[in-house]
PQR file with spaces between the fields and no chain letter, atoms N, CA, C, O and H, PARSE charges and radii, in Angstrom:
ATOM       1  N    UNK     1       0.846   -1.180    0.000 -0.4000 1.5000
ATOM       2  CA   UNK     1       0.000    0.000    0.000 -0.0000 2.0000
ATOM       3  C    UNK     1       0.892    1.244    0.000  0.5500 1.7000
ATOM       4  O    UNK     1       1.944    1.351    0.631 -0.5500 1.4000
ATOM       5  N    UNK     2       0.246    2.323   -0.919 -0.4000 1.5000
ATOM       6  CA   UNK     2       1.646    3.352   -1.153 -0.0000 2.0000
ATOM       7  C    UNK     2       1.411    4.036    0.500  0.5500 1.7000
ATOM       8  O    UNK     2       0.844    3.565    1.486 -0.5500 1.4000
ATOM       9  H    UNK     2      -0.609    2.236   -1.432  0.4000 1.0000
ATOM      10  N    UNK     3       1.862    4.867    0.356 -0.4000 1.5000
ATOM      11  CA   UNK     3       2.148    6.134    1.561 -0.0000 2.0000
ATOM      12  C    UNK     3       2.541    7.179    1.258  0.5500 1.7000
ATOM      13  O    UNK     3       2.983    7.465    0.145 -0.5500 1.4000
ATOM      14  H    UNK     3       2.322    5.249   -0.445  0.4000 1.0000
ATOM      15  N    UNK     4       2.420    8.097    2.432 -0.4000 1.5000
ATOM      16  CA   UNK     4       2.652    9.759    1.958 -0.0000 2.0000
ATOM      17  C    UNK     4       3.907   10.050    2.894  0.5500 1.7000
ATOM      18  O    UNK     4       3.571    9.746    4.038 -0.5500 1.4000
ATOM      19  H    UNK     4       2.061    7.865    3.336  0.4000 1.0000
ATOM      20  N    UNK     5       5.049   10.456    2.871 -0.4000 1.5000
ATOM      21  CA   UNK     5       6.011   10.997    3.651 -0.0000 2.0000
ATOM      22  C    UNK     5       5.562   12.312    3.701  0.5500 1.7000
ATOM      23  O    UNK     5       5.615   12.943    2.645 -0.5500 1.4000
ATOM      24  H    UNK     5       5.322   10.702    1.941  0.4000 1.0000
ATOM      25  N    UNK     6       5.123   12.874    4.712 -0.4000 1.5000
ATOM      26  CA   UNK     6       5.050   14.852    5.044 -0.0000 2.0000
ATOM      27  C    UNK     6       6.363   14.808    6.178  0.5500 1.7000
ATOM      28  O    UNK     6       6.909   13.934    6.851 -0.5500 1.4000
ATOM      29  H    UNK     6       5.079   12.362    5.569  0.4000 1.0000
ATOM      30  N    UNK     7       6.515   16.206    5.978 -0.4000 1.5000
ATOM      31  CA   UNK     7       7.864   16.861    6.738 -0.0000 2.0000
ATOM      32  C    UNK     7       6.679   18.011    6.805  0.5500 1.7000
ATOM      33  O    UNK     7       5.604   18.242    6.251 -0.5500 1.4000
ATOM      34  H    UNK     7       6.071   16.916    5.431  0.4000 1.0000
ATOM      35  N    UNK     8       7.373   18.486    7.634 -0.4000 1.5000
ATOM      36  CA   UNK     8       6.836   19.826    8.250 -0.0000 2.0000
ATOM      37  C    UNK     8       7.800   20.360    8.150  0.5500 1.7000
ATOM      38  O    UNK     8       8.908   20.028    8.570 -0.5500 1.4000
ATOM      39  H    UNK     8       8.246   18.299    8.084  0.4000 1.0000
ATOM      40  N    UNK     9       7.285   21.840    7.205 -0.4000 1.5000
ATOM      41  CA   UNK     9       8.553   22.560    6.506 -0.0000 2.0000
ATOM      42  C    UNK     9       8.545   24.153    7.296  0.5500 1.7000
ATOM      43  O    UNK     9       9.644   24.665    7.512 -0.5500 1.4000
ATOM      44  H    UNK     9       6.384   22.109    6.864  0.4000 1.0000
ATOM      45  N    UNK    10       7.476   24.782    7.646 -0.4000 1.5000
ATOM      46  CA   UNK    10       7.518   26.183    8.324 -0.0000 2.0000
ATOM      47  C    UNK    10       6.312   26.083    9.369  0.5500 1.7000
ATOM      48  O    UNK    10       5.296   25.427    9.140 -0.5500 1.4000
ATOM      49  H    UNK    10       6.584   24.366    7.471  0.4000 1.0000
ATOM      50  N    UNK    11       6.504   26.697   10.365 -0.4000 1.5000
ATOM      51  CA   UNK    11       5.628   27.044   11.553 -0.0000 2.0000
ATOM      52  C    UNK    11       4.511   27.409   11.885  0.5500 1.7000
ATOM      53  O    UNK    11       4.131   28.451   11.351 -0.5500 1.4000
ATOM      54  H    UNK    11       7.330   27.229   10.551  0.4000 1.0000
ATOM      55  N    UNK    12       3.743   26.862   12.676 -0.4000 1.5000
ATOM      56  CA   UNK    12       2.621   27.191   12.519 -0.0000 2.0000
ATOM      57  C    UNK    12       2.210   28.198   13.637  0.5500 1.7000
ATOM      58  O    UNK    12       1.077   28.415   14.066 -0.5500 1.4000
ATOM      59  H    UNK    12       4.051   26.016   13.110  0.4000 1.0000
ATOM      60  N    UNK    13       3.304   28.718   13.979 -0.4000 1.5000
ATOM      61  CA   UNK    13       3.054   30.003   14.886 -0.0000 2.0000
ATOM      62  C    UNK    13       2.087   31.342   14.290  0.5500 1.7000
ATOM      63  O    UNK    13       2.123   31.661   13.102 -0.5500 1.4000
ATOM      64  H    UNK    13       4.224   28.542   13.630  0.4000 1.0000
ATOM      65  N    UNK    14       1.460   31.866   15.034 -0.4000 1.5000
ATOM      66  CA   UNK    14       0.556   32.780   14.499 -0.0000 2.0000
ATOM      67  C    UNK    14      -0.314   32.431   13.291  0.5500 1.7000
ATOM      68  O    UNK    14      -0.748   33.245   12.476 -0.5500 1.4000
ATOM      69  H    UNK    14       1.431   31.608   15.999  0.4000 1.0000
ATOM      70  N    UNK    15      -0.570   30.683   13.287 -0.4000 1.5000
ATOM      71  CA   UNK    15      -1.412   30.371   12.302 -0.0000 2.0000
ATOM      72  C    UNK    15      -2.873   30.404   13.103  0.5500 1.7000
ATOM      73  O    UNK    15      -2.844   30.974   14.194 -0.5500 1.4000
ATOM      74  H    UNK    15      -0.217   30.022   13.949  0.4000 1.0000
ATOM      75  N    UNK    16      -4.176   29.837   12.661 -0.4000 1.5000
ATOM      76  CA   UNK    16      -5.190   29.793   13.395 -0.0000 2.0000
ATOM      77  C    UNK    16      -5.397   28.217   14.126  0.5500 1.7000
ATOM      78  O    UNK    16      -5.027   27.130   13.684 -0.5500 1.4000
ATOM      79  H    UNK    16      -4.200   29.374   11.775  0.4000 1.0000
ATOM      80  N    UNK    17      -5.829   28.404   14.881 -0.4000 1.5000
ATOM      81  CA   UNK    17      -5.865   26.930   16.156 -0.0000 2.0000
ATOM      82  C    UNK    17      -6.246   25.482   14.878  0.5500 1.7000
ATOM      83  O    UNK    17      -5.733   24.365   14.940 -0.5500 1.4000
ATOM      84  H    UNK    17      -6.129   29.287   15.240  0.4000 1.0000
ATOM      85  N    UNK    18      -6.801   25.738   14.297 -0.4000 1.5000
ATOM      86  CA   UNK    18      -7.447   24.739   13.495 -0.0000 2.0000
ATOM      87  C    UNK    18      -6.179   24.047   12.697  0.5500 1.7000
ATOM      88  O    UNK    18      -5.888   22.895   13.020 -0.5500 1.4000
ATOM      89  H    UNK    18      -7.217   26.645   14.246  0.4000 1.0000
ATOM      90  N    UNK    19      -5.431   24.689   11.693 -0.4000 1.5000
ATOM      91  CA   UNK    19      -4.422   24.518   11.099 -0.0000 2.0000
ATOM      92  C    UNK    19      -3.302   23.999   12.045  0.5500 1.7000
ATOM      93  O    UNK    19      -2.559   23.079   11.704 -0.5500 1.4000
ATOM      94  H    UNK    19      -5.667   25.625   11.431  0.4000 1.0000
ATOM      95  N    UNK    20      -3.205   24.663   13.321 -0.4000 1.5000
ATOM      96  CA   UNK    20      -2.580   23.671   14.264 -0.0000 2.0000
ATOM      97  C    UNK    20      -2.856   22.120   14.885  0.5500 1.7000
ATOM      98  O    UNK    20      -2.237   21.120   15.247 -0.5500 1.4000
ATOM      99  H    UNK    20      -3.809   25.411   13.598  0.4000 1.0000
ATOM     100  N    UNK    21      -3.948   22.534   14.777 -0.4000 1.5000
ATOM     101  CA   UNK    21      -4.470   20.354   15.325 -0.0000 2.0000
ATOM     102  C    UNK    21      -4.364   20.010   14.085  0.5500 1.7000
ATOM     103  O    UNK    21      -4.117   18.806   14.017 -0.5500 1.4000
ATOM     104  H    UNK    21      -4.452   23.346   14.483  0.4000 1.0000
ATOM     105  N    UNK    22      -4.448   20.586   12.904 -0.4000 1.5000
ATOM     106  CA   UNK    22      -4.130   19.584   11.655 -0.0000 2.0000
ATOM     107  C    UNK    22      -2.887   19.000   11.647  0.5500 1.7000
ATOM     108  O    UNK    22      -2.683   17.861   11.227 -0.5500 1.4000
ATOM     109  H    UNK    22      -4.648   21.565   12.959  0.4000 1.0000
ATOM     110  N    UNK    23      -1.877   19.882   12.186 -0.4000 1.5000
ATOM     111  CA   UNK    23      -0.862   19.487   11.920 -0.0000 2.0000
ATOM     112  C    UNK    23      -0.281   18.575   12.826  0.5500 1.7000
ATOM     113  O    UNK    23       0.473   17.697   12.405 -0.5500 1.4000
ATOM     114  H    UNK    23      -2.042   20.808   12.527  0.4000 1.0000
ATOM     115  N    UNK    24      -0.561   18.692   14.085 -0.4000 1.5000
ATOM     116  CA   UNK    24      -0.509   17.793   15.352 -0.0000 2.0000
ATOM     117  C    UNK    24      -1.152   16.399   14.973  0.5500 1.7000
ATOM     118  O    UNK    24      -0.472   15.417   15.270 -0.5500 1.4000
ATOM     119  H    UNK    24      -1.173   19.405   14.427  0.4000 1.0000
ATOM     120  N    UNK    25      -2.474   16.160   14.305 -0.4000 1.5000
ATOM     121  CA   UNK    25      -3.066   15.308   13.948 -0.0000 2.0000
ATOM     122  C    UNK    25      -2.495   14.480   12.665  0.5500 1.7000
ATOM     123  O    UNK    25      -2.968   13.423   12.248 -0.5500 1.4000
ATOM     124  H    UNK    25      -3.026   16.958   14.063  0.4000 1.0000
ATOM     125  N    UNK    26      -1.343   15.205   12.108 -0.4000 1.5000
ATOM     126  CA   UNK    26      -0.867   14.103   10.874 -0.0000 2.0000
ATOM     127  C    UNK    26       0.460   13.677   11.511  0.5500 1.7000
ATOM     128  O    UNK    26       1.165   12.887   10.883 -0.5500 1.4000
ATOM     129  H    UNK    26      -0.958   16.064   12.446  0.4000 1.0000
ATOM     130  N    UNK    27       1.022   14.322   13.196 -0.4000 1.5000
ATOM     131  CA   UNK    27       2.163   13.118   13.564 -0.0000 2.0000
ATOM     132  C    UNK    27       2.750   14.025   14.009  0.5500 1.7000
ATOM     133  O    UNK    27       3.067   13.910   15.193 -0.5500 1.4000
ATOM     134  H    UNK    27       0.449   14.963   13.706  0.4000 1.0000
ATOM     135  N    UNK    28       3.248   15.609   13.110 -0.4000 1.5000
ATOM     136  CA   UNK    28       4.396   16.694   13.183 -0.0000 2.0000
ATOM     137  C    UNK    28       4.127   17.442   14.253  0.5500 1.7000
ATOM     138  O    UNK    28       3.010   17.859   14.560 -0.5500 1.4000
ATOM     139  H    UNK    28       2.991   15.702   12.149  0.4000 1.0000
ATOM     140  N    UNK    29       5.217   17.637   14.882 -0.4000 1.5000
ATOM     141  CA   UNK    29       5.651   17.968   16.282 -0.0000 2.0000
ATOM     142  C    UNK    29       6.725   18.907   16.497  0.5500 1.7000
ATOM     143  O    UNK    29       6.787   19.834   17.304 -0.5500 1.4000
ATOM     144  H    UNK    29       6.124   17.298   14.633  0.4000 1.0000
ATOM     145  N    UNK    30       7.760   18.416   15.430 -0.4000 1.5000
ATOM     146  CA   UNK    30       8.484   19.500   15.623 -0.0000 2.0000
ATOM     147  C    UNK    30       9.293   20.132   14.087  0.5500 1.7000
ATOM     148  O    UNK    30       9.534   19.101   13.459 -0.5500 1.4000
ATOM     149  H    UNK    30       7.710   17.663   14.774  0.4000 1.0000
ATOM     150  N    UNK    31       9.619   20.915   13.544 -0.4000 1.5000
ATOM     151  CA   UNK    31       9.970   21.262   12.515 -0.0000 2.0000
ATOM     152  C    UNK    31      11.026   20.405   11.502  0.5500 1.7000
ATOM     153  O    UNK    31      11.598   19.492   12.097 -0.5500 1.4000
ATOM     154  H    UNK    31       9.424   21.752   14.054  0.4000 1.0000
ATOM     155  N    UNK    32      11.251   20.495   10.594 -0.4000 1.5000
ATOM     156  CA   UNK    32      12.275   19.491    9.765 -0.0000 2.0000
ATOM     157  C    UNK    32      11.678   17.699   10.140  0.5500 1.7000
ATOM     158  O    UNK    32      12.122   16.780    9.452 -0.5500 1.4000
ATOM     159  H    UNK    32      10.787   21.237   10.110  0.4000 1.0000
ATOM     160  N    UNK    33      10.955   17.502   10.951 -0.4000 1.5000
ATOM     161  CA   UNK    33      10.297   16.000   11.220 -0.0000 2.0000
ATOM     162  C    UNK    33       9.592   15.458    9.900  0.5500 1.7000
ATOM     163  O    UNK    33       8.733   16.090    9.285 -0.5500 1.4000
ATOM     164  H    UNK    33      10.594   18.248   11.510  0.4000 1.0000
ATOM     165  N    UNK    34      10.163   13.966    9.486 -0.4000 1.5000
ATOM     166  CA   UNK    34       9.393   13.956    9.080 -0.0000 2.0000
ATOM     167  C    UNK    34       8.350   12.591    9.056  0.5500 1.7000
ATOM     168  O    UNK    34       9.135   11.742    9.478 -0.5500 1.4000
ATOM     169  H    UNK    34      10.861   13.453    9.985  0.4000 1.0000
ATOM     170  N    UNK    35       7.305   12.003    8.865 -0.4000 1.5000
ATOM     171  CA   UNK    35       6.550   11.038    9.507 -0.0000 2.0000
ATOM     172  C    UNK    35       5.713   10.663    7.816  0.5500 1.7000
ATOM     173  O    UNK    35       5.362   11.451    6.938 -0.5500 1.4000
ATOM     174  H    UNK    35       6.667   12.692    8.522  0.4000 1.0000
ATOM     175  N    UNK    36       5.604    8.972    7.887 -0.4000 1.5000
ATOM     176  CA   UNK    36       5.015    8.296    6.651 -0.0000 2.0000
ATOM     177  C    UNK    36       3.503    8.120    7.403  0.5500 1.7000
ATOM     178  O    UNK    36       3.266    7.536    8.460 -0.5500 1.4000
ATOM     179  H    UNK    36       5.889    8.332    8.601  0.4000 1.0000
ATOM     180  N    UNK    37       2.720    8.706    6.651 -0.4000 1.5000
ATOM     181  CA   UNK    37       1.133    8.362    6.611 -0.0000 2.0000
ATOM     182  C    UNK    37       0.733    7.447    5.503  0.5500 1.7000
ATOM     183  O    UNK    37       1.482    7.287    4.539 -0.5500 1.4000
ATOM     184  H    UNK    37       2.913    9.181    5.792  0.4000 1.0000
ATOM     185  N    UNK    38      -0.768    6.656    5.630 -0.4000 1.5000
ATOM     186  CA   UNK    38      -1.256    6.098    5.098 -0.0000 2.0000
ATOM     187  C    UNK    38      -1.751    6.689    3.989  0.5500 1.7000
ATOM     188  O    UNK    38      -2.397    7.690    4.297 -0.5500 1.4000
ATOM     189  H    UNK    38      -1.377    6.787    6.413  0.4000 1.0000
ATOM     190  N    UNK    39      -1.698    6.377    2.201 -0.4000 1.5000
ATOM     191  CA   UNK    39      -2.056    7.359    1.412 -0.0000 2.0000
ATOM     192  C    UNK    39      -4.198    7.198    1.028  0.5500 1.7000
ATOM     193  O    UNK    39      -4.833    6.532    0.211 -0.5500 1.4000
ATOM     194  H    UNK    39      -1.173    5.563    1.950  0.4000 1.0000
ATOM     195  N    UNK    40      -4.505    7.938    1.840 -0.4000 1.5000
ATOM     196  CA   UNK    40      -5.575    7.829    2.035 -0.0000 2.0000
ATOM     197  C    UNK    40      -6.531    9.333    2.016  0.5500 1.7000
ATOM     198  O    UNK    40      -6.050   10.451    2.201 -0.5500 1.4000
ATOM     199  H    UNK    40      -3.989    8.479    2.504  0.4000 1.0000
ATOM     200  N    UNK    41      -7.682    9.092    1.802 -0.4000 1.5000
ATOM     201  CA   UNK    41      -8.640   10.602    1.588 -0.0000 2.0000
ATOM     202  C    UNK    41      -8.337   11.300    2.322  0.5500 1.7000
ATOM     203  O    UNK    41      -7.800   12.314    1.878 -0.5500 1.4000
ATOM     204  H    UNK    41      -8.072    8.184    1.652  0.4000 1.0000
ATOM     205  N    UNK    42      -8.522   11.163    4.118 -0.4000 1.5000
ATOM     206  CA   UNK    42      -8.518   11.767    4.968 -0.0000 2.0000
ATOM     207  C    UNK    42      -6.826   12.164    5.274  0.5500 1.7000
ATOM     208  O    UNK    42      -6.663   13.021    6.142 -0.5500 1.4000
ATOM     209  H    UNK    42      -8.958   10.339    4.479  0.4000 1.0000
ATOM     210  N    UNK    43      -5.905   11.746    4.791 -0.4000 1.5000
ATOM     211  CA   UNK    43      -4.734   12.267    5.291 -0.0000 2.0000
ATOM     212  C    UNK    43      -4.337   12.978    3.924  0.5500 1.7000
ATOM     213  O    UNK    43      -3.539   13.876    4.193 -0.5500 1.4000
ATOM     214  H    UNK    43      -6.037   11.050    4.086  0.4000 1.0000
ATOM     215  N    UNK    44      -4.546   12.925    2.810 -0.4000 1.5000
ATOM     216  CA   UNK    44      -4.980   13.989    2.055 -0.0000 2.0000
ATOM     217  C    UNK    44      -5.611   15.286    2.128  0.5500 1.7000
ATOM     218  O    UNK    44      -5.173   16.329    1.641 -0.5500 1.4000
ATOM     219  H    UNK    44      -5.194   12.195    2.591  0.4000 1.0000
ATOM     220  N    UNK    45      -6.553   15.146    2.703 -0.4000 1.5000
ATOM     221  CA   UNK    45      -7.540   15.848    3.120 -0.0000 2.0000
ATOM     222  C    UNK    45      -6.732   17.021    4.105  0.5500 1.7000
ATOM     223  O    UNK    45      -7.108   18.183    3.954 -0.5500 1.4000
ATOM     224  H    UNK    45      -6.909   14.300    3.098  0.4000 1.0000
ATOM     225  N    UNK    46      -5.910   16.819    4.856 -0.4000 1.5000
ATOM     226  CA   UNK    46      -5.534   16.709    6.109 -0.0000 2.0000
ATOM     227  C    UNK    46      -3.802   18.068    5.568  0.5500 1.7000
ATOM     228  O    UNK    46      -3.415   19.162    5.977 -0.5500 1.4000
ATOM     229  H    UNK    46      -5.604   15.875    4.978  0.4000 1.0000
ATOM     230  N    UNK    47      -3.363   17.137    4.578 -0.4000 1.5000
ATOM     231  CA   UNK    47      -2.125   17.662    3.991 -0.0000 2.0000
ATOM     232  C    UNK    47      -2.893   19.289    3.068  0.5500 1.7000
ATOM     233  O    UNK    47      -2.305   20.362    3.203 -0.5500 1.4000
ATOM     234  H    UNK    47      -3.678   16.248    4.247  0.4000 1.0000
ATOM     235  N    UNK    48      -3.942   19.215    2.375 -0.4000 1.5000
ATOM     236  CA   UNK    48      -4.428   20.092    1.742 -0.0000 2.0000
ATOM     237  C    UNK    48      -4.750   21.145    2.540  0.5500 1.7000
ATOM     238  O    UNK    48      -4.518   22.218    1.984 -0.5500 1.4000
ATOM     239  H    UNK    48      -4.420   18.343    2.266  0.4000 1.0000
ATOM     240  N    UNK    49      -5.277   21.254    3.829 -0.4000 1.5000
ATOM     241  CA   UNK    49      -5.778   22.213    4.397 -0.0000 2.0000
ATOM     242  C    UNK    49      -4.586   22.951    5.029  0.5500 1.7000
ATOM     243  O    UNK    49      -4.706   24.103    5.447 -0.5500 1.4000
ATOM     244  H    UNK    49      -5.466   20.382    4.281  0.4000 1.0000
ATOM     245  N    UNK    50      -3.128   22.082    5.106 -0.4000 1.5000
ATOM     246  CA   UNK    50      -1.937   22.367    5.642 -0.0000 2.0000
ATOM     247  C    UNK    50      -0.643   22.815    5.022  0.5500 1.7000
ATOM     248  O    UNK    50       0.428   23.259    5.437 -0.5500 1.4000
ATOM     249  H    UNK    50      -3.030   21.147    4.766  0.4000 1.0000
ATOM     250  N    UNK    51      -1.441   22.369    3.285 -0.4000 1.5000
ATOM     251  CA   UNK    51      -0.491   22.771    2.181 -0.0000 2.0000
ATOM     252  C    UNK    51       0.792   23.792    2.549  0.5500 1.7000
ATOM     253  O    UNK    51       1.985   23.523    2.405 -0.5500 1.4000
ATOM     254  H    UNK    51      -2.310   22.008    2.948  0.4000 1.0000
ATOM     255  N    UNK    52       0.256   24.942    3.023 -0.4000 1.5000
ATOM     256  CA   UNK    52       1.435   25.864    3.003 -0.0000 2.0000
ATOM     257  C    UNK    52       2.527   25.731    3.847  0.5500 1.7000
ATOM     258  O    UNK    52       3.540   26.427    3.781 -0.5500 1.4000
ATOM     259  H    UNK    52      -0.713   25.160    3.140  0.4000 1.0000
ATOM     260  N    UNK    53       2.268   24.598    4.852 -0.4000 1.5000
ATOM     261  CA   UNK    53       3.357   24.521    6.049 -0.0000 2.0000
ATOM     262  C    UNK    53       4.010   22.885    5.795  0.5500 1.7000
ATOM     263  O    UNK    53       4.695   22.314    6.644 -0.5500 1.4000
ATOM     264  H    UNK    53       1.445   24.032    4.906  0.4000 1.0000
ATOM     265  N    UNK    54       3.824   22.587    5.126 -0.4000 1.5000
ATOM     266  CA   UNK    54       4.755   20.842    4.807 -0.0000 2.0000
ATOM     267  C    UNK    54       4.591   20.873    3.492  0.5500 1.7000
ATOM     268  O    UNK    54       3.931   21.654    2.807 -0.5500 1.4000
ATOM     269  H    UNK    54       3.267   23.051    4.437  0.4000 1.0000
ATOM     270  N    UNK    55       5.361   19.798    3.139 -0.4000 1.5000
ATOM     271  CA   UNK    55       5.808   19.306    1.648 -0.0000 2.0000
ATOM     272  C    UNK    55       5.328   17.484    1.919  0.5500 1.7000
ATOM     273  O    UNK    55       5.066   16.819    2.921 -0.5500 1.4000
ATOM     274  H    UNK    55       5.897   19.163    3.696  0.4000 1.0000
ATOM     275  N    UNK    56       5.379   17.275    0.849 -0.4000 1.5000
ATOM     276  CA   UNK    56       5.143   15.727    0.873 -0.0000 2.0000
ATOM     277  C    UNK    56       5.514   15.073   -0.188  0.5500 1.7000
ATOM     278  O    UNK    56       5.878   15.721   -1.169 -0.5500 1.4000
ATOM     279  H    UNK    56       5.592   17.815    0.035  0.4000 1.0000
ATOM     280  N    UNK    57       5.500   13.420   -0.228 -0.4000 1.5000
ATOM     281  CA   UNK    57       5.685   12.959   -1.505 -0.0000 2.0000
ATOM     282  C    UNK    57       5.461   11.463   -1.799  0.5500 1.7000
ATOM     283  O    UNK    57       6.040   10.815   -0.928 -0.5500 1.4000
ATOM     284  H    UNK    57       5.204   12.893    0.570  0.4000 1.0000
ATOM     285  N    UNK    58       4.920   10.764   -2.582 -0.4000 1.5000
ATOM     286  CA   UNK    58       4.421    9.328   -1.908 -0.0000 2.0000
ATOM     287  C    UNK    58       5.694    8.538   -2.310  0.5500 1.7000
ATOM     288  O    UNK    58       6.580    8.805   -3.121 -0.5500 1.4000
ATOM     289  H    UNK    58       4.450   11.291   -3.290  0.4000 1.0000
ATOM     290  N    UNK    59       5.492    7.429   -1.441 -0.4000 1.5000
ATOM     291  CA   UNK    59       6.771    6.606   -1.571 -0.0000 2.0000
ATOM     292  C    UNK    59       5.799    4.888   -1.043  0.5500 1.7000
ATOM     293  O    UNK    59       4.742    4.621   -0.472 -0.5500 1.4000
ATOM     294  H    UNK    59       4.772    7.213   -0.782  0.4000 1.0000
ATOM     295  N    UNK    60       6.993    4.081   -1.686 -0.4000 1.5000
ATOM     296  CA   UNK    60       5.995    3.017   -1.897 -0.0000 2.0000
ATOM     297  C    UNK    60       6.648    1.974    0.146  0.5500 1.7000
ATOM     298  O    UNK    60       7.756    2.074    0.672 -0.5500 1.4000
ATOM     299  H    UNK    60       7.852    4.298   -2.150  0.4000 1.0000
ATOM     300  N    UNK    61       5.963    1.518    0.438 -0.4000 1.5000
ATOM     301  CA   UNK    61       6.193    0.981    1.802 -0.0000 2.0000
ATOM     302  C    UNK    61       7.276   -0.510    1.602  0.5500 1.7000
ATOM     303  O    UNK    61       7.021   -1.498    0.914 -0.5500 1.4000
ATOM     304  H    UNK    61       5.063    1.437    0.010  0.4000 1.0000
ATOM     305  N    UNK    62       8.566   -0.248    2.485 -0.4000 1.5000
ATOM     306  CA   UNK    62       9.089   -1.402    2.000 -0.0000 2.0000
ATOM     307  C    UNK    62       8.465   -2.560    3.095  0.5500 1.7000
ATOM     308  O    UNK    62       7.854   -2.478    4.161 -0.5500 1.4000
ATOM     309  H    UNK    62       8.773    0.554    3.044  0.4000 1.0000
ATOM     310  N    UNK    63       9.084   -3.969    2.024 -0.4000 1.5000
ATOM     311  CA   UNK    63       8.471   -4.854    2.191 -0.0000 2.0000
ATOM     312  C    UNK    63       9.705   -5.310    3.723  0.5500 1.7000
ATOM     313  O    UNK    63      10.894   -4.993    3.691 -0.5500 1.4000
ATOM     314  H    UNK    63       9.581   -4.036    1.159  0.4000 1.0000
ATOM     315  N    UNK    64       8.889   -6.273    5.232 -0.4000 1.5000
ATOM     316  CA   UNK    64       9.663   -6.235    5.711 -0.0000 2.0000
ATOM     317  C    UNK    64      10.578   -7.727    6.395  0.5500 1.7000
ATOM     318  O    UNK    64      11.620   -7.573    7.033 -0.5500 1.4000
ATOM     319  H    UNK    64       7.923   -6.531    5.258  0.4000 1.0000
């Protein structure tokens, strides 16, 4: 199943509370971090509303 790698690229200081639990809610915690999500609607969903503060890119899950 593919996946999404997000990094959290700029701060969400002086953003609005909402855009902050988004970002808390996809893993990112602290800046330059970066965390593999499931590539799915809702974490899509999730990256779009957050667009301006992470980057992302799908990558396929290795086998283990």
């Amino acid at each position: 199943m593919p996946q999404l790698e997000i990094t959290y690229e700029r701060s969400s200081v002086g953003r609005p509370e909402r855009q902050k639990r988004t970002v808390r809610a996809l893993g990112l915690t602290k800046l330059h971090q970066t965390v593999r999500q499931p590539d799915n609607e809702s974490v899509r969903g999730m990256i779009e509303r957050v667009r301006h503060l992470v980057s992302w890119r799908e990558v396929e899950e290795e086998s283990a």
